[in-house]
Steps between C-alpha positions, in 0.01 A plus 500: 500500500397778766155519320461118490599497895244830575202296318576180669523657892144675354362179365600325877353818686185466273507093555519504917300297628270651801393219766165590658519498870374134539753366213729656750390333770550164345802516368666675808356225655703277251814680545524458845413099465795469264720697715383276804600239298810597391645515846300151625789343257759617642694252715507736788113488522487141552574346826729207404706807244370301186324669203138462546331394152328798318174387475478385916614858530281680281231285648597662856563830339145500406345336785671777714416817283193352477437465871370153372708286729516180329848360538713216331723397772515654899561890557777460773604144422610598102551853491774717680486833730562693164265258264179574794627892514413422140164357517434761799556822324269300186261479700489855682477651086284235411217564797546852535507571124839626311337867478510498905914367488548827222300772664694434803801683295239783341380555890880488651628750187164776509499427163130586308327196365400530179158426331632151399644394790128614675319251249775224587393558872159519451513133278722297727253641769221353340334899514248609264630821477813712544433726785597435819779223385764629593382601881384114489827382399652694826231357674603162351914542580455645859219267566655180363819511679368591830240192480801274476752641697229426787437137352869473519586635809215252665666223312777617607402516925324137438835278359753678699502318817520173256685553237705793583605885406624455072235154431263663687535887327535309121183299614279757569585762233454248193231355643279863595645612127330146325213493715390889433573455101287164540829335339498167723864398445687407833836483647403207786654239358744461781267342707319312194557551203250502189188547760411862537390585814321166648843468714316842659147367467476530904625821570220768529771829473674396147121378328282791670815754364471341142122524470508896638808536234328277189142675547635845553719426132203380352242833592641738208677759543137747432376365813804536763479876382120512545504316825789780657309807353125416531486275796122446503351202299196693415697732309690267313471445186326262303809304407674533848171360658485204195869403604490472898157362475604212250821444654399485848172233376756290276755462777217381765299315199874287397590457854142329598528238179846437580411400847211351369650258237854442714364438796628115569712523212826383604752591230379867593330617842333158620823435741497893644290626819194691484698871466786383279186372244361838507788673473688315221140566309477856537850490371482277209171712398699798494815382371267380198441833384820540300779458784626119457588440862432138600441424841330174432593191197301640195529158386333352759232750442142261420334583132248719622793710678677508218207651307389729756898627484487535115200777558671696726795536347345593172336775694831646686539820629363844401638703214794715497630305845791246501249209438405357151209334382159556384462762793261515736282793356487318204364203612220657710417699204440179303301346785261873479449430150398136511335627777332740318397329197345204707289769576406619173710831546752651212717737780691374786412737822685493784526782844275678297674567191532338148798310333533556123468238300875539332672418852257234528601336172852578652486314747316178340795545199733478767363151714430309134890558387579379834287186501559416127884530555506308845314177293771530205746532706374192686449300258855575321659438884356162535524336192929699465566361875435203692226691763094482482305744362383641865813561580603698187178692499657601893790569333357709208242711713820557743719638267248684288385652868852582559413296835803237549342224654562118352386201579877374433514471118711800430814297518354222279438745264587427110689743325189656304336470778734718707501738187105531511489572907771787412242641232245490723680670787583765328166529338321476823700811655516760218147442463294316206326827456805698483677314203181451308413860524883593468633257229157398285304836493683755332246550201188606600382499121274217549283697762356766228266285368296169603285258319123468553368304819409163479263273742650241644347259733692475794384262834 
């Protein structure tokens, strides 16, 4: 019997199974979905003290962990203080990454992080390498927190002389800790609910604040520590230039078309002076890259809006921020290869140095999942719920984008529907790369040899 119990705690030793640190990643991720969910069901979460239904909670759970922002019913108006403390803390491990909530303990404790831990970092980072992750993640804690205590103490300064000392307080921290982590979900319900922030649409203070908080999320975390230590664009690098170059031209470039094409609309910004226009489309071409705040009817959005919308919230942020997406280095890198080809040209140049071909394939990988997923999805949307397939495309490219903006389907949604925008929030924020590489390439066998080439015509 001893003998029999020694071989089987060998054969289990033998048998363990070892999770690579982007396995780890998504299944953490998983963990702490479930767990959100758990405590969504509990009466006490709700705001009326009745069990919320598992899958409306697991579909908040995983909008919030996300930092998707796509919602089934009204933050404030369904959910109580401890059911949005919930959805808050979600959120904060969600955006910032659940390596950033457990190195907060290896920091407090001096402990020594191990090798493992190091490639965790360096994954949920979205770093190439290990060195230097765990000064970023630091960088990333300290950083993070300071960004939105500002955001929230601005809130804060803005709502108090209406809404007074505890609204205004609750106000401004959830909504500097959604906007930084590009989450989107909102408490303002009290003054209307189901409508984001287009009961705020003429207030300057509480959109300028959200557009500092959602673009400074959606930078990366590589390029808030390059920006503090180098200081000088010409000695950025090529990456940090890609990213504030391509964000600052997308927000200008989204904010002209939106003026552009809602001009006289007047389910949007047709009814709203000259500086309200201009300022609701700065913000609703910034909120587009991943953050989910509405501050005018998507709905009432016209087609070409609508289509203009789905690009830019394919592209999202940059990589390793709180953003999700394509990201923005990404999609430039695709437009430098098309660019390049047009041309006749087999490398893709750019500030003077050359991007290999495997990140380039990378990135293209990356936008064709996205698109082919976003038309399923679509199509399985509209023809499971009573909504067009426009509107489900929105819905598909929102989720997958880990965006949170809706033209007002989410409610109508049908129960595989609501299934298939989970799925797709939670694919769009681990990353498609990451669970390909982590889940479908563990044998490498099929890389030591290849066929002969064949000519095929292509054009």
């Amino acid at each position: 019997m001893a003998k029999s119990s020694r071989l089987l705690r060998f054969w289990l030793k033998k048998r363990r199974v070892r999770l690579s640190p982007m396995q780890t990643i998504a299944l953490v991720f998983a963990g702490i979905i479930l767990l959100g969910t758990l405590l969504l069901t509990l009466p006490s979460a709700s705001r009326d003290g009745q069990t919320t239904s598992v899958l409306d909670a697991l579909f908040t759970a995983t909008s919030a962990t996300c930092v998707t922002g796509l919602v089934r019913f009204d933050t404030w108006s369904h959910w109580s203080g401890f059911g949005q403390t919930v959805i808050l803390l979600l959120i904060e491990i969600g955006g910032l990454g659940f390596m950033s909530a457990a190195s907060i303990v290896v920091f407090l404790f001096r402990r020594r992080v191990s090798l493992r831990q190091r490639m965790v970092m360096a994954q949920a980072l979205s770093l190439n390498e290990m060195e230097g992750a765990v000064r970023l993640q630091k960088w990333v804690l300290i950083g993070s927190v300071s960004i939105q205590l500002l955001g929230a103490l601005v809130l804060f300064l803005r709502f108090l002389p209406d809404y007074g000392l505890e609204q205004s307080a609750v106000w401004g921290i959830f909504h500097a800790v959604s906007a930084f982590c590009n989450a989107g979900f909102d408490i303002f319900g009290s003054i209307q609910p189901g409508t984001s922030v287009i009961c705020l649409n003429d207030d300057p203070v509480v959109l300028c604040t959200l557009m500092v908080l959602i673009v400074a999320g959606g930078l990366g975390f590589l390029v808030w520590e390059e920006l503090v230590r180098v200081r000088s664009f010409r000695k950025f690098s090529v990456y940090t230039k890609l990213v504030l170059l391509t964000t600052g031209v997308l927000i200008l470039f989204g904010a002209a078309l939106v003026l552009v094409l809602e001009w006289n609309n007047p389910d949007t910004l047709g009814a709203m002076p000259v500086w309200q226009k201009t300022l609701n489309a700065f913000f609703q071409s910034v909120t587009l890259r991943t953050a989910g705040f509405a501050s005018v009817d998507q709905g009432g959005l016209t087609d070409a809006s609508k289509a203009i919308s789905m690009v830019l919230m394919l592209i999202g942020g940059s990589s390793g921020s709180t953003a999700g997406g394509l990201k923005t280095v990404s999609f430039i890198v695709i437009l430098l290869f098309i660019w390049a080809r047009a041309r006749g040209r087999h490398t893709v140049h750019v500030f003077h140095r050359s991007v290999p071909a495997e990140k380039v394939l990378d990135a293209m990988t990356i936008a064709g999942i996205l698109v082919m997923l976003a038309g399923l999805g679509a199509v399985i949307i509209s023809a499971t719920s009573p909504v067009g397939f426009v509107d489900a495309l929105f819905e598909t490219v929102s989720a997958l984008g880990t965006v949170g903006l809706t033209t007002g389907i989410t409610t109508a949604l049908s129960i595989p529907a609501q299934i298939l925008v989970i799925i797709f929030m939670y694919f769009g924020r681990v990353g498609v790369l990451t669970i390909s590489l982590g889940f479908l390439m563990g044998d490498r066998a099929a890389d030591r040899f290849q066929y002969a080439y064949t000519n095929l015509l292509i054009g």
